[in-house]
C-alpha positions in Angstrom: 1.8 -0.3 21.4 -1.8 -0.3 23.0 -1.4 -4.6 23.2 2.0 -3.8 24.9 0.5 -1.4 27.4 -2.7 -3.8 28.6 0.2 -6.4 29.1 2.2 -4.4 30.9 0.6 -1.9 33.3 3.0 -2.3 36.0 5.2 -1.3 33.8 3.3 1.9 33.1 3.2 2.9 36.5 6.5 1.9 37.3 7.5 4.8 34.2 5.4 7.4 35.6 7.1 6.5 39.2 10.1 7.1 37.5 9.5 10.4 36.6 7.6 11.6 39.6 10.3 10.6 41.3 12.8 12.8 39.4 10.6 15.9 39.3 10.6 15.3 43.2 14.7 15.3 43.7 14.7 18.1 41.4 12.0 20.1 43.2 14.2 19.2 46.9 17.8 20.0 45.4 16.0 23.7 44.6 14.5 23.8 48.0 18.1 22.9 49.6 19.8 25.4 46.9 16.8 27.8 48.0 17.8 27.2 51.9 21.3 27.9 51.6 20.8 31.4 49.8 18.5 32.2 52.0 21.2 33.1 55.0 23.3 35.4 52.6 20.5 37.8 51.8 21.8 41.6 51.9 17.9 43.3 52.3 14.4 42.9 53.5 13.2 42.5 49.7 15.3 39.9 48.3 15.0 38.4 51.9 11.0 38.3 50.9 12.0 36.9 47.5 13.9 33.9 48.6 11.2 32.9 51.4 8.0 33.4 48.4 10.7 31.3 46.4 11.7 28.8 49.0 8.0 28.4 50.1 6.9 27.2 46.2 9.7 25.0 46.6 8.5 23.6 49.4 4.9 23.2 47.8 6.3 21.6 44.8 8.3 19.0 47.2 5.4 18.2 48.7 3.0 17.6 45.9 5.4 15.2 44.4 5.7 13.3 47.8 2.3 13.3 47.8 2.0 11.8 44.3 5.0 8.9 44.9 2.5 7.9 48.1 -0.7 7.7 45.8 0.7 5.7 43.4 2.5 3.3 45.6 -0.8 3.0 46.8 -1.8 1.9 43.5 0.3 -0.1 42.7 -0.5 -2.5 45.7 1.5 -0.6 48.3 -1.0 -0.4 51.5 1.7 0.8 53.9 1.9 4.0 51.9 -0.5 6.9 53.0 0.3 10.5 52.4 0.4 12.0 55.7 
């Protein structure tokens, strides 16, 4: 396995891509989801809930963008700087 893996490391970033990739779509459908509840809250507390939910959401979405741009960077990807 480790003889696999020094051949291969594009192939070990290109896995952990993968799945920084999915945690991100994950992360952004529950911010969207998030978002769309948000409008049909009945009170000031579950209003306050929502936003403290929808704004970890929003952190979570970006951390993951964040990671996608850092290893694009690794992999050879100049064009791709976290903003």
């Amino acid at each position: 396995m480790q003889d696999f893996r020094r051949r291969a490391p594009g192939l070990r970033i290109r896995f952990t891509m993968n799945n920084v990739i999915r945690k991100f779509v994950e992360a952004h459908d529950r911010y969207l989801a998030l978002d769309s509840v948000r409008t049909q809250c009945s009170g000031p507390v579950e209003r306050e809930q929502i936003y403290i939910e929808l704004l970890k959401a929003y952190l979570e979405v970006q951390h993951h963008a964040r990671q996608i741009a850092g290893l694009q960077f690794a992999d050879g990807m100049d064009f791709s700087e976290s903003n």
